[in-house]
C-alpha positions as CSV (number, residue, x, y, z in Angstrom):
1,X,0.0,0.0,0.0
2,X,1.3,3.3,-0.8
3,X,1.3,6.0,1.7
4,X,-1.2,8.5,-0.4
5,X,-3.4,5.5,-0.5
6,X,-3.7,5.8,3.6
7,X,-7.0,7.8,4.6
8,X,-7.3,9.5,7.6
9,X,-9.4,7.2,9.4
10,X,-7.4,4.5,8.9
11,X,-4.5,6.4,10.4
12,X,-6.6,7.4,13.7
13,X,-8.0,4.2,14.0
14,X,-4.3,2.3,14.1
15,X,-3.0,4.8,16.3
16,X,-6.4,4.5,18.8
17,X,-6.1,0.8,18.6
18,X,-2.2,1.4,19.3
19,X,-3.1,3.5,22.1
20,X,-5.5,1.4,23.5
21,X,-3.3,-1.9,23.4
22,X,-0.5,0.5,25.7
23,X,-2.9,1.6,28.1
24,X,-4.8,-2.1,28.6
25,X,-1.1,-3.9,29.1
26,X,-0.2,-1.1,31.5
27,X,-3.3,-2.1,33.6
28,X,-2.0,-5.4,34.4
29,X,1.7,-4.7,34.5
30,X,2.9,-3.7,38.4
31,X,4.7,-1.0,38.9
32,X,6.6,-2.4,41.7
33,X,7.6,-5.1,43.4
34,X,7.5,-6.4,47.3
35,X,11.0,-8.6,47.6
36,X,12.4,-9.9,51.0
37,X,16.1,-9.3,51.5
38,X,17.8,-13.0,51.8
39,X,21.5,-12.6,51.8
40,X,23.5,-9.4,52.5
41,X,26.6,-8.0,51.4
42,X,28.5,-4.7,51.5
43,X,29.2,-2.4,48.4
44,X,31.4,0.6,47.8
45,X,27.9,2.1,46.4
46,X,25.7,1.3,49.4
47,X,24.8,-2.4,49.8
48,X,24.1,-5.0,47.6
49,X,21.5,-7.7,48.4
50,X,20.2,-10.9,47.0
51,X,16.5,-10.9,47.4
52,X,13.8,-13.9,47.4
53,X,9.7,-14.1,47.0
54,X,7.4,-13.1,50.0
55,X,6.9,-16.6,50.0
56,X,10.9,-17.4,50.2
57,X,11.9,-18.5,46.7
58,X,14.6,-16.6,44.9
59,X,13.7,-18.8,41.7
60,X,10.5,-16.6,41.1
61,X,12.5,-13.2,41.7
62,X,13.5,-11.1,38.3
63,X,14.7,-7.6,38.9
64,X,13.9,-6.6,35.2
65,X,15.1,-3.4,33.2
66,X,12.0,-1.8,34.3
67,X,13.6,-1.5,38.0
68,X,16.5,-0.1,36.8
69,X,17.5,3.3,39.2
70,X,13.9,3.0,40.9
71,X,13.2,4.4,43.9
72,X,13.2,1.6,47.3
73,X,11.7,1.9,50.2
74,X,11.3,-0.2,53.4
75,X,10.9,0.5,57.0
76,X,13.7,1.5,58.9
77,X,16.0,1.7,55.4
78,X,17.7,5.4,54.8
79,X,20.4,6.7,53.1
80,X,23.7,8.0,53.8
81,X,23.5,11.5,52.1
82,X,19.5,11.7,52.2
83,X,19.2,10.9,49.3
84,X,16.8,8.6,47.4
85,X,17.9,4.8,47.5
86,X,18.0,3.4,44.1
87,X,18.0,0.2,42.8
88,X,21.4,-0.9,40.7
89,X,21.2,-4.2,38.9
90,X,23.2,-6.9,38.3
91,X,24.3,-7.1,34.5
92,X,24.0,-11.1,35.2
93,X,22.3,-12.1,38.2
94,X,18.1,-11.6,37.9
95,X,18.2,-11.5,41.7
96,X,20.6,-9.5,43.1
97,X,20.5,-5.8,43.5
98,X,22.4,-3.3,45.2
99,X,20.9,-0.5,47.2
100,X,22.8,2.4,46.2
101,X,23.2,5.3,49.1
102,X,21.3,2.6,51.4
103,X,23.0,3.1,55.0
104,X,24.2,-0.5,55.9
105,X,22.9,-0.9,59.2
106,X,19.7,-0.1,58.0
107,X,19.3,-2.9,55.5
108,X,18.9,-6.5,57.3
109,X,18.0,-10.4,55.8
110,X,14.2,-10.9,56.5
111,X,13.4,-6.9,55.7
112,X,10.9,-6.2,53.2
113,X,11.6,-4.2,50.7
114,X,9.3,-2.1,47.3
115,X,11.2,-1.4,44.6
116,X,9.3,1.3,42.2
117,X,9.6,1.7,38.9
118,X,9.6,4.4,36.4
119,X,6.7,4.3,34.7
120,X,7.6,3.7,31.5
121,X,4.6,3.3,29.8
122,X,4.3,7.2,30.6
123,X,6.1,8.3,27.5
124,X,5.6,5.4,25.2
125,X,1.5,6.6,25.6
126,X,2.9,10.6,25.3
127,X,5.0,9.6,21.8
128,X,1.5,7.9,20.6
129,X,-1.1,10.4,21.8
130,X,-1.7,12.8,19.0
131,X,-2.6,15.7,21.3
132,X,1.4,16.3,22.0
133,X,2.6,15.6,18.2
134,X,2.7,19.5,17.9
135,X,1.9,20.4,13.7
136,X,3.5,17.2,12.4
137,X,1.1,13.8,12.1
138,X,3.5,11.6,13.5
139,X,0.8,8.9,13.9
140,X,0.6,8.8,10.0
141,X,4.2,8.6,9.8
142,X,3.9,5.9,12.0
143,X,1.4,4.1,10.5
144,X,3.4,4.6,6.9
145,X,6.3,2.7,8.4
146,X,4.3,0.2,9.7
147,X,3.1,-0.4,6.2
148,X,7.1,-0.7,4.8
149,X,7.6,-3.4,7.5
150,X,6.4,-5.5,5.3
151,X,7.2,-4.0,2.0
152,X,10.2,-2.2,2.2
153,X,11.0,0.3,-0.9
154,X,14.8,1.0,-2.0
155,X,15.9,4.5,-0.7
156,X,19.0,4.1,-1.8
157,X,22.0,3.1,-3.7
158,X,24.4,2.8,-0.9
159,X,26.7,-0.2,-0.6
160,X,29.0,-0.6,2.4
161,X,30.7,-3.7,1.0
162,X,32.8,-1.1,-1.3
163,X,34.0,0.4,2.1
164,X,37.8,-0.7,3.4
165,X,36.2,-1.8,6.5
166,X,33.6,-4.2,4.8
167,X,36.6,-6.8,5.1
168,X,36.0,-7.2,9.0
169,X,32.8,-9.4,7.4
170,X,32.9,-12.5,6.2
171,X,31.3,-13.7,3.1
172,X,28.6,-14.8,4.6
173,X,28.0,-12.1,6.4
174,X,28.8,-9.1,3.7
175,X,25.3,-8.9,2.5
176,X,24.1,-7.0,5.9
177,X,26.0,-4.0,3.9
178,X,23.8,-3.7,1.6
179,X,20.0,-3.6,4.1
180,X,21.4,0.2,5.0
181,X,19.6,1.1,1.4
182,X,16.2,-0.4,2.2
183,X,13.3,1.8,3.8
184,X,13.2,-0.8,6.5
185,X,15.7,-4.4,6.5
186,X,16.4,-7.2,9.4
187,X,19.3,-8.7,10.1
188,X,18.8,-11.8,11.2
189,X,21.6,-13.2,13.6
190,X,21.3,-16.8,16.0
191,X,23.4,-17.5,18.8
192,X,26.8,-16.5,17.9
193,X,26.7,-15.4,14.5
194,X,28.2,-12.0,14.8
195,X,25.7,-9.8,15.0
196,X,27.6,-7.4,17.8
197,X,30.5,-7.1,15.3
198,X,28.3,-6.8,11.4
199,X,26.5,-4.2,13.7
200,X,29.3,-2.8,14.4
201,X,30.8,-2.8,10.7
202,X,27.7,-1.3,9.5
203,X,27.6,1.9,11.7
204,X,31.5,2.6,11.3
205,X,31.1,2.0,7.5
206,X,27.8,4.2,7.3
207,X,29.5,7.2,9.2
208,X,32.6,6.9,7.5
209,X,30.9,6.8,4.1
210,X,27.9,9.8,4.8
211,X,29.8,12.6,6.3
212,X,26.6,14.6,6.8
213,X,24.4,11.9,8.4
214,X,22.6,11.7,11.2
215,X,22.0,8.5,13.3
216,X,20.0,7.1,15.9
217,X,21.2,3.9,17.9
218,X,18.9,2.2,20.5
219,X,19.0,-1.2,21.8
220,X,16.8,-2.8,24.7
221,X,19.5,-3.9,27.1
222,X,22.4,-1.2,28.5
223,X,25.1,-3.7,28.3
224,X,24.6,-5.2,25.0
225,X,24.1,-1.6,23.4
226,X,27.6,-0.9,25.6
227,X,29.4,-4.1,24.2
228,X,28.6,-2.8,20.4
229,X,29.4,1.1,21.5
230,X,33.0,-0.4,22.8
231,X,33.1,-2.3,19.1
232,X,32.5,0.4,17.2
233,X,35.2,3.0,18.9
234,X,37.5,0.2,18.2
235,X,36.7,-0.2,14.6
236,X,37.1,3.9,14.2
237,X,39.7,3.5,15.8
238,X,41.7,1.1,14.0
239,X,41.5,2.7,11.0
240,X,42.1,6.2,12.4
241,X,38.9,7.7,12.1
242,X,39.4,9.8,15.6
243,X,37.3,12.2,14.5
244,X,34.0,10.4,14.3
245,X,35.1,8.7,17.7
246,X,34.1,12.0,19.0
247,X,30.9,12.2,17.1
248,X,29.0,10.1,19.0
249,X,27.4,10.0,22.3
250,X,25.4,7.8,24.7
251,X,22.6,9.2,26.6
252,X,21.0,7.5,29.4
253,X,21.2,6.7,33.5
254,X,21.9,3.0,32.8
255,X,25.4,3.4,31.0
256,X,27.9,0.6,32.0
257,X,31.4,0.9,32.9
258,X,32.4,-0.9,30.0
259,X,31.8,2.7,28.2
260,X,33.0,4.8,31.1
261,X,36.2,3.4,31.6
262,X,36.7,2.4,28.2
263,X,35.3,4.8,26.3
264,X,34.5,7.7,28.3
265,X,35.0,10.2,25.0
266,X,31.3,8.8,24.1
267,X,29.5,10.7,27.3
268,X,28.0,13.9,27.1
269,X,29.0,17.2,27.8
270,X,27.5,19.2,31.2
271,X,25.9,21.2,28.2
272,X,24.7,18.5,26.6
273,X,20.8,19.8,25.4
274,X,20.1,15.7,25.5
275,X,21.1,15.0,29.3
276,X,22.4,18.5,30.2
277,X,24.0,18.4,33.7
278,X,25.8,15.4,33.2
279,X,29.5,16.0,34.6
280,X,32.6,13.6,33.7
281,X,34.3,12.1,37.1
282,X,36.9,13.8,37.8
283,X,40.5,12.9,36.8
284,X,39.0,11.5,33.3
285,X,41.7,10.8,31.2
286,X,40.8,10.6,27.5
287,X,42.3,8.9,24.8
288,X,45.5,10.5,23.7
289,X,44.8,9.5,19.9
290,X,41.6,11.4,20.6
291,X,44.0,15.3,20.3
292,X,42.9,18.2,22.5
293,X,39.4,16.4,22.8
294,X,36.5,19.2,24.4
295,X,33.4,17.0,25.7
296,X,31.5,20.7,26.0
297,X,31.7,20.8,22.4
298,X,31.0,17.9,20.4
299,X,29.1,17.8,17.3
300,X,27.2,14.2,17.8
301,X,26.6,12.4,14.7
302,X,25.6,9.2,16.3
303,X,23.1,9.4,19.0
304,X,23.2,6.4,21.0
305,X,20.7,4.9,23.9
306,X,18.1,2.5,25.0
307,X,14.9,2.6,23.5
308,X,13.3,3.9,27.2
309,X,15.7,6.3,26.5
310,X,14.7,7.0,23.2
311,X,11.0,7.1,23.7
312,X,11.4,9.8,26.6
313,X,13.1,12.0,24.2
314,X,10.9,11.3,21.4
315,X,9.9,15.1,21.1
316,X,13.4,16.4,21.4
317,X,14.4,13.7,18.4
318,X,11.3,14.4,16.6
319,X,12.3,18.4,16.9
320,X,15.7,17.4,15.2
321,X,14.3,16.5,11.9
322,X,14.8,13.0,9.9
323,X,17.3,10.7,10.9
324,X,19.1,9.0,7.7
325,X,19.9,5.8,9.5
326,X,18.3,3.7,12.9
327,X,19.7,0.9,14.2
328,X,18.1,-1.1,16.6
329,X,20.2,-3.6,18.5
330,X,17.9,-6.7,19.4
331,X,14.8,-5.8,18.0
332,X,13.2,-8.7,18.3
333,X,13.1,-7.8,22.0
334,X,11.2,-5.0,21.3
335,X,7.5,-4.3,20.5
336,X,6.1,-2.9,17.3
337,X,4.7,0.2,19.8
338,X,7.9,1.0,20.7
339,X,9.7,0.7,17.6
340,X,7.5,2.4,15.2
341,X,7.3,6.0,17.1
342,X,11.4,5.7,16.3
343,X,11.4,4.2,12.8
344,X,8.4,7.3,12.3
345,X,11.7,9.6,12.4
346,X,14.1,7.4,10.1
347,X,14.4,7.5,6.4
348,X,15.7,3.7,7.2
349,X,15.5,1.4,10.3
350,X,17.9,-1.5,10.5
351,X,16.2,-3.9,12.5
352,X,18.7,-6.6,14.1
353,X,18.1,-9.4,16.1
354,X,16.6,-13.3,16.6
355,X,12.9,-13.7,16.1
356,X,13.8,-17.4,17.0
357,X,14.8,-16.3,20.9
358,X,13.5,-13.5,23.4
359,X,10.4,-12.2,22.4
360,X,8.9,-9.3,23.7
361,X,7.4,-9.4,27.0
362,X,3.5,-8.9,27.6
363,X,0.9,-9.6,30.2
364,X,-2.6,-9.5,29.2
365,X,-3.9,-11.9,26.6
366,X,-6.1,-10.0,24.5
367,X,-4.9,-10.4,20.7
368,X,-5.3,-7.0,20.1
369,X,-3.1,-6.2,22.3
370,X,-0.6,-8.8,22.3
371,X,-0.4,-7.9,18.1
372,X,1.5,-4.6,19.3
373,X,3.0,-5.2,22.9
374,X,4.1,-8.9,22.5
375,X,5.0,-8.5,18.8
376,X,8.2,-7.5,17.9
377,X,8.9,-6.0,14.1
378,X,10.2,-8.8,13.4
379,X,6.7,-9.9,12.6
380,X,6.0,-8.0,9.9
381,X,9.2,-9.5,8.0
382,X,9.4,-10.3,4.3
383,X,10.0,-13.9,3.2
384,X,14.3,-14.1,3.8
385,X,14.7,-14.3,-0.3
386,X,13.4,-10.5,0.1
387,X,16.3,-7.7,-0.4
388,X,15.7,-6.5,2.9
389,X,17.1,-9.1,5.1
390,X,19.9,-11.1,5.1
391,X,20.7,-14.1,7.4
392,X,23.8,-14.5,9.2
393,X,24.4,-19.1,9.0
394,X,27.5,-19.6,10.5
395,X,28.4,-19.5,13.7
396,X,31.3,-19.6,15.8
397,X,30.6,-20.2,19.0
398,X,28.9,-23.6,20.2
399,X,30.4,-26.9,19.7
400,X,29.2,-28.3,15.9
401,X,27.1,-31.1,17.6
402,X,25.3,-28.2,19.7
403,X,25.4,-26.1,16.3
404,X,23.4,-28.7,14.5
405,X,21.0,-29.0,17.1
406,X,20.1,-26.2,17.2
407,X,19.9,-25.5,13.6
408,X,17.6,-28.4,13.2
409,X,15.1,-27.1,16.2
410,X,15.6,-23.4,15.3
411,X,16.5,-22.0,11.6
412,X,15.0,-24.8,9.4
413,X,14.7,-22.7,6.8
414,X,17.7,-20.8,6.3
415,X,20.1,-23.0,8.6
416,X,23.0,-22.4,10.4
417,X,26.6,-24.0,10.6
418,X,29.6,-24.3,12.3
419,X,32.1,-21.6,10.3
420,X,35.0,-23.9,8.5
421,X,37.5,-21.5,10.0
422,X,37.0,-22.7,13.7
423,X,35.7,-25.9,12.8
424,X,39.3,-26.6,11.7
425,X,41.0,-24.7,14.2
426,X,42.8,-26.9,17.0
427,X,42.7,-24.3,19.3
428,X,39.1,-22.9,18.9
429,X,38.0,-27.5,19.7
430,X,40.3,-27.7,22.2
431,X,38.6,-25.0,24.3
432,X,34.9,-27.2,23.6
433,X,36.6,-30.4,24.2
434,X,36.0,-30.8,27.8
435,X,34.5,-33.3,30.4
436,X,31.3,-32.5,32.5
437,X,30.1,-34.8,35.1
438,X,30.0,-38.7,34.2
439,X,30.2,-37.5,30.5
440,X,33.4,-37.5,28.5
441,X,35.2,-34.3,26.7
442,X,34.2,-35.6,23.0
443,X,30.3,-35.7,24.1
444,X,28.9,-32.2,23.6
445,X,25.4,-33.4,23.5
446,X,23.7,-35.6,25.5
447,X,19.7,-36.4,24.8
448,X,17.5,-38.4,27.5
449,X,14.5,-39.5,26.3
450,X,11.0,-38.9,28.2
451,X,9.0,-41.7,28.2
452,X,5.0,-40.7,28.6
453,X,3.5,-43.3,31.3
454,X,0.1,-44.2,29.7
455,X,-2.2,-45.8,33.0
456,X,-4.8,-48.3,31.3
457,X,-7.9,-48.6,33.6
């Protein structure tokens, strides 16, 4: 369908049943949590804790992204500066938290703690409702990228491949250079296929090859839009392009210190119109290859941060005119009411993820609304022979055995495989070649069949 083709009423009516579908998911989703302090432990930010059920049962405790800096609170618990307490998760552990600024006496195993949460639905309902789009119909715009999910339109004739660093792809995975000319493309990556480093490739290659452009980064998850942000410096890096190492910047409270330590060049200025305020620890030493770097005056290119983030700066991005390029770092983690207010601003949106794992994450169970909370974009995809997506089928992390497995259970159509580079590397089976309980080093995979008991009366 082309987008003159789209009548008014059709436009309200997607973004009412849009708006609708946030507001009914929000009614059943808590917006904090009751957690009883089991073990613990001290912290040079406050103290860190590993909390269990009410009912005593760690197993049933996940601390998700949604607690992320929210507010605690619990009788007898204060800080050591007055301050709020905020919650600080663990990168790894679902059930573990630290309390940062929580005096230590005051925090005891047995207390009951609430964690609440930023309510994040707030500005996803804000970047829908067309009473605060200002004169532009961003619900339309919306609504005409939701039609290009599924039939993307060439906006383009850009090809990354031709770029120098197109050679840290391998064959198979050279074709993701090419999705950056498509209106919307996927990138389809399983376990271990590379998609932090093609990711990477395709941003360095896209800034280095569009001097003037203008894009937007968001991922779902702080540490795995850190681990990319850290790729990408090095990339620049490595082939000397310094000055677009100080093009880009990453917004947000959750930022790891994978990016402060390492790459503390990417943080914004105290003048930063984005996250103004923000000041750089003091004693920050910046990377000498960087020159006379200034952090109060950047000119960011690349405008990196989760998609929470994104969406509570929706009006500020929106007020900065099209982006050329989005990338979205595991969007199949992500619903199509989040995504779409961000692909609304982008001439293209390069969708990457796994629509074989995480999906996103809904509550209620009416189909209407599970078709935009518990969808991800992914959804809307063209068949894989389309120009718009490519699928990454090696992989180079699990044992072959695993590899096939999983290929057989997971990517029947387009298949994946062991790259013959590591398959045939000595070093790369040594480090899978080992023994685990009764089982020896050479057995990777080991399959128990369930027998069904049938009772016959």
């Amino acid at each position: 369908m082309n987008k003159e083709i789209a009548t008014s009423q059709e436009v309200d009516s997607f973004a009412a049943e849009l708006l609708w579908a946030i507001r009914q998911e929000r009614q059943v989703t808590p917006n904090s949590v009751e957690l009883r302090v089991a073990e613990v432990m001290p912290h040079n930010l406050g103290v860190q804790v590993r909390l269990e059920s009410i009912h005593g049962n760690s197993d049933d405790v996940v601390v998700d992204e949604r607690f992320r800096n929210a507010h605690v609170h619990a009788e007898g618990l204060h800080s050591v500066n007055g301050k709020k307490v905020l919650a600080l998760l663990d990168p790894e552990l679902d059930d573990v938290v630290v309390l940062s600024g929580a005096a230590p006496h005051s925090v005891y195993p047995g207390q009951v703690i609430e964690i609440r949460a930023y309510d994040f639905f707030i500005p996803l309902i804000q970047a829908w409702d067309s009473k605060n789009h200002g004169s532009v119909d961003w619900n339309r715009k919306a609504y005409e990228k939701f039609l290009e999910l599924s039939n993307p339109r060439k906006v383009g004739e850009l090809d990354l491949r031709a770029t120098p660093i197109a050679t840290h792809v391998s064959p198979t995975q050279a074709g993701v250079l090419q999705l950056v000319q498509m209106s919307a493309a996927y990138s389809v990556g399983p376990p271990g296929s590379g998609k932090t480093e093609t990711n990477a490739v395709v941003l360095a290659a896209f800034l280095m090859a569009n001097p003037q452009a203008k894009i937007l980064l968001v991922g779902v998850a702080n540490f795995a839009l850190d681990q990319l942000l850290e790729r990408l410096d090095y990339l620049l890096k490595e082939y000397g392009r310094n000055d677009l190492r100080q093009q880009i910047t990453r917004y947000g409270n959750g930022v790891g210190s994978l990016v402060r330590v390492t790459c503390p060049h990417f943080l914004p200025g105290a003048t930063d119109p984005f996250q103004a305020g923000y000041a750089h620890a003091a004693g920050t030493q910046f990377d000498l290859e960087l020159g006379h770097f200034d952090p109060e005056h950047k000119q960011t290119r690349l405008f990196a941060m989760t998609v929470a983030s994104a969406l509570q700066r929706v009006d500020s991005l929106r007020e900065m005119g099209t982006f050329d390029f989005c990338l979205v770092e595991e969007a199949s983690q992500a619903s199509l009411a989040q995504i779409l207010p961000l692909a609304a601003i982008s001439t293209s949106i390069f969708l990457a993820g796994d629509p074989a794992q995480l999906s996103p994450v809904a509550k209620h169970h009416d189909p209407k609304v599970r078709k935009w909370m518990a969808a991800s974009p992914f959804s809307q995809m063209p068949e894989i022979s389309s120009p718009a997506v490519w699928v990454l089928t090696e992989q180079r992390r699990m044992a072959d055995s695993i590899c096939r497995l999983v290929s057989d259970m997971a990517y029947v159509e387009s298949g994946l495989v062991t790259a013959a580079d590591v398959l045939n590397s000595r070093s790369w089976n040594t480090a899978r070649y080992k023994a685990f309980g009764p089982y020896s080093p050479d057995r990777h995979l080991i399959v128990h069949p369930i027998r069904e008991r049938v009772e016959v009366h």
